[in-house]
C-alpha positions as CSV (number, residue, x, y, z in Angstrom):
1,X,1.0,-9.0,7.8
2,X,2.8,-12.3,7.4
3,X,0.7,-14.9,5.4
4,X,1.7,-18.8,5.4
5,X,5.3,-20.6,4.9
6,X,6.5,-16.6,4.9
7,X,10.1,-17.4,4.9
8,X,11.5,-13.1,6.4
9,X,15.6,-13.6,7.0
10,X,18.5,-11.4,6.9
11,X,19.0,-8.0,7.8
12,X,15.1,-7.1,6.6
13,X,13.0,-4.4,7.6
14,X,9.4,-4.5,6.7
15,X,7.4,-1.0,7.0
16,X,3.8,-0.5,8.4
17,X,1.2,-1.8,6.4
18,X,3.7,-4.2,4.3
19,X,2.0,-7.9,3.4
20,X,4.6,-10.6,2.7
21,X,2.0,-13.6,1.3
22,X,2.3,-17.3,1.5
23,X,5.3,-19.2,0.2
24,X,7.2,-15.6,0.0
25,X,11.3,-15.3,0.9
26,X,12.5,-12.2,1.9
27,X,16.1,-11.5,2.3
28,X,17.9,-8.5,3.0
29,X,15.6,-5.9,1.4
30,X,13.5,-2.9,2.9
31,X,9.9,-3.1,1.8
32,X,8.4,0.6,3.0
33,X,4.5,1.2,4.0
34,X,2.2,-0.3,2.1
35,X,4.1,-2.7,-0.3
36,X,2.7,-6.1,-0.9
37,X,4.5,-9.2,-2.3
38,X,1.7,-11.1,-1.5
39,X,2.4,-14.4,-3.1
40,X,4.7,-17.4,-4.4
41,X,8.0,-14.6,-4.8
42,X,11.3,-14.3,-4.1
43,X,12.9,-10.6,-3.2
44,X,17.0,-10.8,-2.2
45,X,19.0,-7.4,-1.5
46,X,16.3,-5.3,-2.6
47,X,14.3,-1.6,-1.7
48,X,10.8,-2.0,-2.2
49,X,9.0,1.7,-1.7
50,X,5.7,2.8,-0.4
51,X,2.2,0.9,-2.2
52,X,4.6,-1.1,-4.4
53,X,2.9,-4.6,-5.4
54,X,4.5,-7.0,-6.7
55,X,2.3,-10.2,-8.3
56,X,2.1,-13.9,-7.8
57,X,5.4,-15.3,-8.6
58,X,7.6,-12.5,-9.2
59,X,11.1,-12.9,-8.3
60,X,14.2,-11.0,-8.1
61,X,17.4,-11.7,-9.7
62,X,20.7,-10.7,-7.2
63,X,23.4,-12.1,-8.3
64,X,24.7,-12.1,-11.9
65,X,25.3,-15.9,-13.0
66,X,28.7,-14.3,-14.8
67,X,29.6,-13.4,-11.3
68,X,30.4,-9.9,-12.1
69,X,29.5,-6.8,-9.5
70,X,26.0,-6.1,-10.6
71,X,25.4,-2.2,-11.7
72,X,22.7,0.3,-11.1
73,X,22.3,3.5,-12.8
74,X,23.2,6.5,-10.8
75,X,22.5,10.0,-12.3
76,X,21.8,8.3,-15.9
77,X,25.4,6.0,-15.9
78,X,25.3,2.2,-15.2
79,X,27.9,2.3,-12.4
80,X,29.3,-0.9,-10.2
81,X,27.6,-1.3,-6.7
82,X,30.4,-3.6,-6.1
83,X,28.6,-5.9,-4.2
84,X,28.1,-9.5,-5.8
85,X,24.6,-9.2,-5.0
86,X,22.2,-6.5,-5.7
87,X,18.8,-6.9,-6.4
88,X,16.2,-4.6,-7.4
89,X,15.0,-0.9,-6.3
90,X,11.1,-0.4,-6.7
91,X,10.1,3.4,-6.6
92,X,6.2,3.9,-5.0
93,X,3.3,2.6,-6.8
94,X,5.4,0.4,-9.1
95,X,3.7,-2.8,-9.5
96,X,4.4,-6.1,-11.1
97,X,2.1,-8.4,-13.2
98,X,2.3,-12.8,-12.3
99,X,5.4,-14.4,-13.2
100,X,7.3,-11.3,-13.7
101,X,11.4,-11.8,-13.5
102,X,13.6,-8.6,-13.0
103,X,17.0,-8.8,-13.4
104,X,19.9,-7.9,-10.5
105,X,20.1,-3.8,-10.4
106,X,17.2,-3.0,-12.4
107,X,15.1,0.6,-10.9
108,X,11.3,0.5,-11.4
109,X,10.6,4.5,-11.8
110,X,7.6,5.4,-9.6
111,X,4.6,3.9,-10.9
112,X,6.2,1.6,-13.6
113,X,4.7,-1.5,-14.5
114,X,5.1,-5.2,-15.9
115,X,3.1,-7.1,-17.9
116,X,2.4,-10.5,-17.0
117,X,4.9,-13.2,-17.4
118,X,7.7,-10.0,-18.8
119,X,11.7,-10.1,-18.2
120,X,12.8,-7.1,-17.1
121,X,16.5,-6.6,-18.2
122,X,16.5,-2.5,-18.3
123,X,15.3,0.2,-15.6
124,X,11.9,1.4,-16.5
């Protein structure tokens, strides 16, 4: 389901069930069955997996303002993606609370959560 001013571009694939609400931009991510950004957000170069939600006005970081490659942890080691832009990876049932801002190649575990307005710097 696409709400209003849905902005969907880039190499994006949106699973069965997915909701991108009004004033949304996706770019280049996956969002698997059931995820919901439903409105006011932005999500760049991310993977969003099954029943993730993220609230009204969360946005994704991709791209590091010091222009480094952003990392990700792989097998418990922050390792370069090296791509310029990375966003986030959201594991199923992870959701978001308003105004939440996470930070290029951060991993919500499955089921994490934010608290409203929270930065999210670190993989939870």
């Amino acid at each position: 389901e696409l709400g209003p001013n849905a902005y969907i571009r880039g190499a994006t694939l949106l699973g069965e069930g997915t909701h991108v609400g009004s004033g949304v931009e996706v770019k280049n991510s996956v969002l698997m069955r059931d995820a919901a950004v439903p409105h006011l957000s932005y999500v760049g170069d991310s993977v969003l997996g099954t029943d993730v939600n993220f609230g009204a006005g969360t946005k994704v970081a991709n791209l590091r303002h010091d222009d480094a490659d952003v990392r990700f942890t792989v097998k418990g080691e922050r390792v370069s993606t090296g791509r310029r832009k990375f966003g986030v990876v959201a594991g199923p049932g992870a959701k978001t609370g308003i105004n939440t801002s996470l930070n290029a190649g951060v991993r919500l575990s499955p089921g994490a959560t934010t608290a409203p307005g929270e930065s999210v710097t670190r993989d939870r």
